[in-house]
N, C-alpha and C positions, 0 to 999 in steps of 0.2 A: 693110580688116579684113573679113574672112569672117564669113557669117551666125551660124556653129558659135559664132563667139571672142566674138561679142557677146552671143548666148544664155548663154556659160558667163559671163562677165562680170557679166552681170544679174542671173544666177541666184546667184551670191556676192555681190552688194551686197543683194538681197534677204534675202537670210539676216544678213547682218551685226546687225542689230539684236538679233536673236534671239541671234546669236553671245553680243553682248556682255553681254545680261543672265544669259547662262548662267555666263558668268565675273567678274560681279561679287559679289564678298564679299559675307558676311552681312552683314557690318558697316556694309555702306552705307546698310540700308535700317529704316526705322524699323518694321517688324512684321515678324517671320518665325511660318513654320509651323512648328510639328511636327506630324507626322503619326502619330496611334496608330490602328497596322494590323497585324494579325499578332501580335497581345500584343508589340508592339516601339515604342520610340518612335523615329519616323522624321525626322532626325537624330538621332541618339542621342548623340551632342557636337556640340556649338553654339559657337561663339563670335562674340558682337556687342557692341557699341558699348554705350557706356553709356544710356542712355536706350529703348534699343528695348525693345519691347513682343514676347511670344514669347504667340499662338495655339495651345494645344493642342486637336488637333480628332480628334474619336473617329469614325475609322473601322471599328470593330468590332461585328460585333453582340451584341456583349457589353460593361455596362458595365464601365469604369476610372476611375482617380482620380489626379492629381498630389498624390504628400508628399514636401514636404521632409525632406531628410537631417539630422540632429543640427543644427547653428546655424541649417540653413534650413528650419527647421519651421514657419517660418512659410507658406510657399509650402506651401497646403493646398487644394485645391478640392474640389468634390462630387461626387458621381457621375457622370461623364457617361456618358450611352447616347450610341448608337450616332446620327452629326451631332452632336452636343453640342459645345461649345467652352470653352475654359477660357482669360482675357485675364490676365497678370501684366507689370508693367512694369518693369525690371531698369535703374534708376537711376544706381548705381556701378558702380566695376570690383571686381572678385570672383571666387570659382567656387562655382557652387552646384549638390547634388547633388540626386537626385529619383528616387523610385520611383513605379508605381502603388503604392497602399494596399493593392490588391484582389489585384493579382498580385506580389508583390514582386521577383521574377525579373525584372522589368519596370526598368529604371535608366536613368536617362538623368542629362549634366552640361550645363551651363551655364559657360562662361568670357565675362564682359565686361571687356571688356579696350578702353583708348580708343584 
């Protein structure tokens, strides 16, 4: 085997791990982010497992706020500036909707699903 075929070789088992965490579902994992960046929440549809915990984390230099939508009003947090974090833990399957408070143009969903 040529020096080339073993370098190319190496160099895609190296990467493999990385591969595979980029393809593994939301759903596998017990915390996901969302990212609020650009007045946008980044995923702006989610779907996870029942029990995961969903991280909203303020990227903006401007504060925002998680509100639930009609049944899911309860899902309310505070202001966050800009680093701030917001932990909710999504127990059942369901879908729940969300805006910022601050920008309502701002929406994002939630499906847990087992």
């Amino acid at each position: 085997m040529s020096a080339l075929s073993l370098r190319c070789i190496t160099r895609r088992l190296a990467a493999l791990p990385l591969a595979l965490l980029l393809c593994a579902p939301a759903s596998a994992a017990t915390q996901v982010t969302v990212l609020i960046h650009d007045y946008a929440f980044e995923p702006r549809n989610l779907v996870i497992a029942p029990g995961t915990e969903v991280i909203w984390k303020n990227a903006d230099a401007v504060p925002h706020n998680i509100v639930g939508v009609g049944a899911d009003a309860h899902l309310r947090s505070p202001a966050l500036d800009q680093d701030d974090s917001y932990r909710s833990r999504f127990p059942s399957s369901g879908e729940f909707d969300y805006v910022c408070g601050l920008h309502p143009h701002m929406q994002g969903h939630i499906s847990v699903r087992p």
